[in-house]
C-alpha positions as CSV (number, residue, x, y, z in Angstrom):
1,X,47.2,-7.4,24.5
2,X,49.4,-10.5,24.0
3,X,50.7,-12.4,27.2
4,X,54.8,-12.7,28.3
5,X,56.4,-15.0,30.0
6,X,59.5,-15.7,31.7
7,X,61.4,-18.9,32.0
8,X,63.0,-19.9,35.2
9,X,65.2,-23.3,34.9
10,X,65.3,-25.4,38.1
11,X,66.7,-28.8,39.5
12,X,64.4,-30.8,41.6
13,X,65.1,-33.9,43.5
14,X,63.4,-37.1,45.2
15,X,64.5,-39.9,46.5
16,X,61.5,-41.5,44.8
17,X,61.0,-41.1,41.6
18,X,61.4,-38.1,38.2
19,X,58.2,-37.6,38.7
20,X,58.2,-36.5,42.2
21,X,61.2,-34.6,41.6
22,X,59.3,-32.8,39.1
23,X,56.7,-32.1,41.3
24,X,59.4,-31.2,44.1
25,X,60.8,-28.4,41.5
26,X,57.6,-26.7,41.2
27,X,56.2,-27.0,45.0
28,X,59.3,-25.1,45.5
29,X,59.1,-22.2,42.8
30,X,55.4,-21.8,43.9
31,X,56.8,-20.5,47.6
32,X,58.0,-17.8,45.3
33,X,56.4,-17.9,41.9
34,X,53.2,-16.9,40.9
35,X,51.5,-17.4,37.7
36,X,53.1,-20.6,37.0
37,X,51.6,-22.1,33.6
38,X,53.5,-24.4,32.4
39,X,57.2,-26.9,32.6
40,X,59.2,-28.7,30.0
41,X,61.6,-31.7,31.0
42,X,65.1,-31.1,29.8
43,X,66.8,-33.5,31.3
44,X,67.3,-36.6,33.9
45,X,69.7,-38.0,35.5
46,X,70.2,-39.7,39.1
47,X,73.0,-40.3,41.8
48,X,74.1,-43.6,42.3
49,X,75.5,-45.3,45.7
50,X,76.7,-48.3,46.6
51,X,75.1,-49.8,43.4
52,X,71.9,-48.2,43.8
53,X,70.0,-45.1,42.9
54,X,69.9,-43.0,46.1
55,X,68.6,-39.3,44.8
56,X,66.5,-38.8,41.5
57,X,67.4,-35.2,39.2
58,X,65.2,-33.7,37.4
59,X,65.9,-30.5,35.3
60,X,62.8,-28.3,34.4
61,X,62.1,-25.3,32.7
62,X,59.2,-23.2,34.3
63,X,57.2,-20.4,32.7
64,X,55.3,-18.2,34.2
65,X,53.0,-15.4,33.2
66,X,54.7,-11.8,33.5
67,X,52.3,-9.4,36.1
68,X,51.9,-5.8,34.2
């Protein structure tokens, strides 16, 4: 029998880095998530103040294995 996932879509943040927002987005979802396989990056962007970056955004797309 074939596998079916869902796709859940998710902003992370970090005042770090994208790639610890990233990892912020799915430390989150796994409170709630199970089955977690896999994330696509589909887009970046950060918020700016007083002429530097203060928070970086990362938007992810998260799929995860349907349970039968």
């Amino acid at each position: 029998m074939s596998d079916v996932y869902k796709i859940t879509e998710l902003v992370g943040t970090s005042p770090v880095s994208f790639a610890e927002a990233a990892k912020a987005a799915v430390a989150e979802a796994a409170k709630s998530v199970r089955h977690m396989d896999w994330l696509e990056v589909i887009g970046q962007s950060a918020r700016i103040k007083d002429g530097k970056v203060e928070e970086f955004q990362v938007k992810v797309k998260i799929g995860f294995k349907i349970e039968r």
